[in-house]
N, C-alpha and C positions, 0 to 999 in steps of 0.2 A: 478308289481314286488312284491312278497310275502316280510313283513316285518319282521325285528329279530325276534318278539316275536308271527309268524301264530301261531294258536293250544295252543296257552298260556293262560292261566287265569291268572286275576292279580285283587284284592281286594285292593280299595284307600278309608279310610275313611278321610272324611272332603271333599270329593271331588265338591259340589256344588259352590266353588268360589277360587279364589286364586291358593296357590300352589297347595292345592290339586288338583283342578278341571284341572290346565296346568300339572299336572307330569300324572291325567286319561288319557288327551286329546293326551299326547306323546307318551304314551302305546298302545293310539287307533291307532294311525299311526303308528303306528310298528308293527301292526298285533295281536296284543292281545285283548282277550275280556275282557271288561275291567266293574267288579260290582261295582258301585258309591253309596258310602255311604254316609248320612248327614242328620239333621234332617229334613232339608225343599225341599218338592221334587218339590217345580217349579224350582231351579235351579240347582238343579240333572236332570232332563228334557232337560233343557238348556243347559247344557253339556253333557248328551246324543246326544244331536241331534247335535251340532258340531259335538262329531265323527263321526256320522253318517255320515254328510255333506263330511267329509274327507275320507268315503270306510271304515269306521272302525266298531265295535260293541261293544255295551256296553247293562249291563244292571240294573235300577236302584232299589235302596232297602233302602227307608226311615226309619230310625230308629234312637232313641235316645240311644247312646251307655253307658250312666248312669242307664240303664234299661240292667242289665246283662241276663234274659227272653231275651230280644229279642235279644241278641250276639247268644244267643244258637239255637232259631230258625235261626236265616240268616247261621249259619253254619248248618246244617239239612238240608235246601233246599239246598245251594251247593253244600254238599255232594252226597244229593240223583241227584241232577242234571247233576254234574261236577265229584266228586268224586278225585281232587285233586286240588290242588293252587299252582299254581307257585310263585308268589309274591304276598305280602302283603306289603301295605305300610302306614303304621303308621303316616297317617297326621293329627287328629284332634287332638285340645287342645283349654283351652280356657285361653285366659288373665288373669283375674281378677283384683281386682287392686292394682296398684301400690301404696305403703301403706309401712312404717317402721314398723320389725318386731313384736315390741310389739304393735303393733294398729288393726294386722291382725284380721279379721273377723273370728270366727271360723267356722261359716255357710257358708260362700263363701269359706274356707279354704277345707273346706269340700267339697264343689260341685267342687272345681278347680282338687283336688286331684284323686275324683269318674269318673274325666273323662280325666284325665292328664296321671293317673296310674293306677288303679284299673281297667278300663275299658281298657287298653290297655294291663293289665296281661291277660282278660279274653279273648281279643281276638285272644290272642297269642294262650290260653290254646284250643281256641275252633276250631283255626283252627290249631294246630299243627300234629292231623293227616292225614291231606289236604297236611298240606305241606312237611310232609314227604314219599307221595307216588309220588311226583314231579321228576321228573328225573335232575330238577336243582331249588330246592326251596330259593328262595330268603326272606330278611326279611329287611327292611329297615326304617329304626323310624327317625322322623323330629323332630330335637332337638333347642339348642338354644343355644348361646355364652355363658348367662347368669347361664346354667347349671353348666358350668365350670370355670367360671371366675364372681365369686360373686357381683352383682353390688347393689348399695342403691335404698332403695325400692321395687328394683326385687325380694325381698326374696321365697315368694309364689310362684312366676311360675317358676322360678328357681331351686327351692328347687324339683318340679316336674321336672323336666325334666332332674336332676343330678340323680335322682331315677330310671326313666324311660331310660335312658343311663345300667344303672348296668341292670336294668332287663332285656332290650331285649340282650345285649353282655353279661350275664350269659347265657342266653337261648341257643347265641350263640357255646357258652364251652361246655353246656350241649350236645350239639348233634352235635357237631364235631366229633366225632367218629361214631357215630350212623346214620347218614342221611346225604345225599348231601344238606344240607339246609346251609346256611352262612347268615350271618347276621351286619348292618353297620347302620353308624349312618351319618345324613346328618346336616350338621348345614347351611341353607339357605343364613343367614348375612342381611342385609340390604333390605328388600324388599317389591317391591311397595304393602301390603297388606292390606287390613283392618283394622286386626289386629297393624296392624305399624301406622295404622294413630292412633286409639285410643291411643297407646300409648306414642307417638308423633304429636303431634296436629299441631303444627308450622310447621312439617315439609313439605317441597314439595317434594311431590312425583314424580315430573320428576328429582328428582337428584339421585334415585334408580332403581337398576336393576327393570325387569318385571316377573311378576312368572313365565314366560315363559323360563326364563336365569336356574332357577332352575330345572325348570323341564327337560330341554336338560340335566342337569350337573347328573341329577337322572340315565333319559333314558340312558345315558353314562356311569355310572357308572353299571346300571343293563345287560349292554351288555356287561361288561369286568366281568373278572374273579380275581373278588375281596377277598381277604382272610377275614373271622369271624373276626371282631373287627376292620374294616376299618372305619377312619372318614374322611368325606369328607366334607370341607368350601368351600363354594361357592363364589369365590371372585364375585368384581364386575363388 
């Protein structure tokens, strides 16, 4: 039985572990071919071949998205390949650390921000003529509680990702009239990731959801008919 998304292209950076790699693996089952971005391609591999295993296709394209050169080529070959995107979904970032305002690093401040935002404007810019020849282009950014609700020490990744919020729902305003593209924000909550362990060491991670829970609540929301500026909390 064909899945929602047969004939779809769908673009998930951060995709080799975690949420990314469960919201690739929910697209692969759904019928979309699904391009897996990350820097390290043994487990962009690894989640390829899951969907594989599952009837699904993917295909993968290791790059460092701090390297804006190489946003420009991966959109070049999927244009010349593909020629439009239906979704895009805005999952890498990177921690850094946890640190009171006045102690931040500015060289870490600097590398959280080139890949938090900067690198997520460029991928917006590179593939937004992709995604406006879509007959239902999607756009969807993985945020954080911390974005909006200021916590101590979070300052730095927080402070990304309150940026990264305005910039993809302007993008959205901007071409609400112009394109069937829409655009929404996902804030995950609590979950069992990597990421969550570093920045919670004590905690155990069997008392969090699995990025699995996230990536159903994604695949579910990219199947309804969500309006530009939707956010959606992923309880647990």
């Amino acid at each position: 039985m064909p899945g929602r998304f047969e004939g779809q292209l769908a673009l998930v950076t951060g995709a080799s572990r975690g949420i990314g790699a469960a919201i690739a693996e929910g697209l692969g089952r759904e019928g979309a071919h699904v391009i897996l971005t990350a820097r390290t391609a043994e487990g962009l591999e690894e989640v390829e071949e899951r969907i594989h295993q599952t009837g699904g296709s993917a295909t993968i394209a290791p790059l460092d998205l701090t390297d804006g050169e190489s946003i420009g080529r991966l959109a070049a070959a999927v244009r010349e390949r593909w020629g439009a995107l239906d979704m895009l979904i805005l999952n890498a970032a990177m921690l850094g650390s946890l640190t009171p305002v006045p102690s931040i690093d500015g060289k870490e401040f600097n590398k959280l921000l080139t890949l938090n935002l900067l690198a997520q404007q460029a991928l917006i810019a590179a593939f937004d003529p992709m995604l406006r020849k879509s007959e239902r282009g999607r756009l969807i950014a993985i945020t954080s509680s911390v974005g909006r609700d200021p916590r101590a020490f979070w300052g730095a990744y927080g402070a990304s990702k309150a940026a990264l919020e305005t910039l993809v729902l302007s993008y959205g305003e901007e071409v609400r009239n112009l394109a069937p593209i829409k655009a929404a924000i996902v804030d995950p909550g609590a979950t069992a990731t990597t990421m969550r362990a570093r920045a919670y060491p004590g905690e155990d991670p069997s008392t969090l959801k699995p990025p699995s829970a996230v990536a159903d609540a994604v695949v579910d929301l990219l199947k309804s008919d969500f309006e530009t500026g939707h956010r959606l909390e992923v309880k647990a």
